[in-house]
Structures are given as C-alpha cells and as structure tokens.
C-alpha positions, 0 to 999 in steps of 0.5 A, spaced: 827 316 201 831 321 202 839 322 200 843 324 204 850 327 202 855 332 206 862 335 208 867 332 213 873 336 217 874 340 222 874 345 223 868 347 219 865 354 221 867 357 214 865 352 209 860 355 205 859 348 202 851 347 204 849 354 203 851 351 196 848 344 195 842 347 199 841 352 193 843 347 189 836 343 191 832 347 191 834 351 184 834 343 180 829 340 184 832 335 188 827 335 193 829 328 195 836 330 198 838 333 204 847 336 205 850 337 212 857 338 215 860 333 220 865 336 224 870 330 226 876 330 229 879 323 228 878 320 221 879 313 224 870 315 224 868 316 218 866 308 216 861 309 222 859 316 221 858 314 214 853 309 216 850 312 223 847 318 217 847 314 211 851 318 207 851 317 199 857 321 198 861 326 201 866 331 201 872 331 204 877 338 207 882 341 212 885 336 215 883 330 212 884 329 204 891 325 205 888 322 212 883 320 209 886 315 204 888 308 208 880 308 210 878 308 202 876 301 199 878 304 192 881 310 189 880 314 182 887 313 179 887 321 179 887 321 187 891 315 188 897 319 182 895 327 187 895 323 193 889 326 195 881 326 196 876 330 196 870 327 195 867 320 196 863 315 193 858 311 198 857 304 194 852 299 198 851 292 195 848 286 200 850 291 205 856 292 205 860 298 204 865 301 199 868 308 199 870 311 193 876 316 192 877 321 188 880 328 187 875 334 183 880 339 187 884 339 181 879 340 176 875 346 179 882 350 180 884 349 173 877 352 171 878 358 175 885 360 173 886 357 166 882 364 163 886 368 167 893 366 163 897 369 158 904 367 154 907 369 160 905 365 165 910 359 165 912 359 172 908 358 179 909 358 187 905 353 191 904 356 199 903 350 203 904 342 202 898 339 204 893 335 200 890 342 196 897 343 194 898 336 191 892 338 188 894 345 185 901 341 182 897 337 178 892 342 175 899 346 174 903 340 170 896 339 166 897 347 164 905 345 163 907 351 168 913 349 173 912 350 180 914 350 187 912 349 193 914 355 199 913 350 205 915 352 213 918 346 212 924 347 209 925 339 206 918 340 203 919 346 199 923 353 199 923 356 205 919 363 205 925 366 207 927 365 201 923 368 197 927 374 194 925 379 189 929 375 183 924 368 185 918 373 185 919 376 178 920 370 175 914 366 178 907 370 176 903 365 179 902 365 186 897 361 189 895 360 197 893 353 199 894 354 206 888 356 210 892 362 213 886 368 213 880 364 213 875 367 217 875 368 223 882 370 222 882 374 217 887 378 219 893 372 218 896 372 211 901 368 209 909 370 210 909 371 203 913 378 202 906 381 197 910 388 196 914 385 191 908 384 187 907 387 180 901 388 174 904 381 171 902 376 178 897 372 179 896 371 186 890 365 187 888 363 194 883 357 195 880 361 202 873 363 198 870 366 206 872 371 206 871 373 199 878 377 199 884 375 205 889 379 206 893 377 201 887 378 195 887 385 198 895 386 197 896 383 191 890 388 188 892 394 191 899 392 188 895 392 180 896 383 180 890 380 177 887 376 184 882 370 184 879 367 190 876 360 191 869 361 190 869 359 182 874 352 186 868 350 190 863 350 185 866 347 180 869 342 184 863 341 188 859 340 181 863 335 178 863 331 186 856 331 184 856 327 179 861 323 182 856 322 188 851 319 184 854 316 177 
C-alpha cells in the first residue's frame, strides 16, 4: 500500500520539496511511497484534504505554519514554546484522526549556520516576524546569540528605516525570512541597506530557489559569508521524516 506524504501552502511553484522526497525515494528505496504539494488557500481544509488523499504526514510553508495550529490535535512542546509548525504527524486509530505538530525549521537552521560562526557572532537581525522568524529566534537563543526582529511593522520589530551604520556593525548575523526575492520575483529584496555590510557578516536567507537572491549577491560582492536555505530544507525535511514515520 502506498504512503502518501506532501507540502501544504500556497503559493507553492517555488518549492523544491518533491524533487527532494522524489530522490529521497528513489535513492533509499522507498518504492512504496509517493510526495506531492497541495496548493490550499484556506487552512480551515486541511482535515479534509488530509483524508481525501490520505496523507501520512505533511509539511507546512508560507502562509500556514501559525494558521495552521488551531487545527492540530497535539503540538510538540518545542512548536507549542516557537509558535510554529512545520511538519505534521498523521495518526489514525479506529479511523479517527490525530494531527501532530511539530517544528523541524529550527533544526535545520541551526545545522546550517552553526559551522559558519566565529567568537564574534553574538548578535543578530531577524527580517520578518512570521512563523520561519520565530523559528530562526529559537535556533539564535539555543546558540545564545541576541537577536531582533526588523518588521514593516513597526510594533513587531525595529522598523527597516531604523536600521543605520552603527545597528549593522553591531549585528554580524543577518537573516531573511521573508519570501521577498523567491522565484519568480527574484529581483525583490528586502529594504535592508546591503552596503553597509562587511567581511565580518553573515547574511542567511531561508529563499533556497533561487540559489542566491538578491540580497545573497549583494552581501558576497561586499566580502560577507552567505548561506542560502538549501542545507535548511534538508536537513528540516530529514528530520520531518522521521517525525512522519516514528
């Protein structure tokens, strides 16, 4: 019997997620087991999308990782403290239905930049406040590095026109979570002032398609070290696995 897994959002023409599950098949010999996205507009559908397709497990992206809570039966202590999930368990006894939250976003952030750091990384910016941000913050306070966020809003963060020589020199971690450059508007960045940057930054964007945005390519012509989501997405989506089928 086949075990049907995928990728809930919206929009999702960017998401490299079943070319990655696809290969994972393949490669590890899981012949029985099959990895599509579900565009949904409305989280309000997820139980019944869940049963139409049978889903065993699920991961969750852009707009849905805070929405998606109030439709869960349990949440993963770790979800429940970010305040966001990522990935979902599918649980079925006497055909009743159990949703399992968890977050694996944090994890797979973590992995990715931990090598990159020196002494002098104590401090980072956040851009954006969703549910990729909260993970990102929860990563930073495990590594004990003191972040903010840099919102449009400015009673969720530091406002970007804030953001002045002095903040910049004194947070050498930058990281992007929004979706601003994702493919097909790669030419959209966030209003992060990128020439102030230096040989000392990190600049991180969670965007993995394309493999380096616009921010990316500014921050490396400026000597900053860059990372771009790609690691992120595997390494979240190895543990997701495991998580699916625990």
């Amino acid at each position: 019997m086949m075990k049907h897994f995928g990728l809930v959002g919206f929009p999702l023409g960017h998401s490299f997620s079943k070319r990655y599950f696809d290969s994972k098949f393949r490669k590890e010999g899981f012949f029985d087991c099959d990895f599509f996205p579900f565009e949904l507009q409305c989280i309000s559908e997820i139980r019944d999308l869940v049963n139409t397709k049978n889903l065993k497990g699920f991961s969750v992206t852009i707009p849905h990782k805070e929405s998606i809570i109030p439709y869960l039966d349990l949440i993963d202590p770790v979800a429940l403290e970010i305040g966001a999930v990522n990935s979902v368990k599918v649980e079925r006894t006497d055909d009743e239905l159990c949703l399992v939250g968890y977050n694996t976003d944090w994890i797979g952030f973590k992995k990715a930049l931990e090598p990159k750091l020196t002494n002098s990384h104590k401090k980072a910016l956040i851009l954006g406040t969703g549910g990729a941000a909260k993970a990102v913050a929860y990563a930073l306070k495990s590594l004990k590095i003191e972040y903010h966020f840099v919102s449009r809003d400015i009673n969720k963060g530091l406002a970007y026109c804030d953001i002045d020589k002095r903040i910049v020199e004194d947070n050498l971690i930058i990281v992007n979570t929004t979706p601003l450059g994702t493919f097909p508007n790669v030419n959209e960045k966030a209003d992060f002032p990128t020439n102030l940057l230096t040989e000392n930054h990190i600049v991180y964007d969670l965007i993995y398609n394309p493999v380096e945005t616009l921010l990316l390519k500014e921050a490396r012509l400026l000597g900053a070290k860059t990372i771009n989501g790609q690691r992120m997405l595997e390494e979240q989506a190895e543990v997701s696995w495991i998580k699916w089928n625990g």
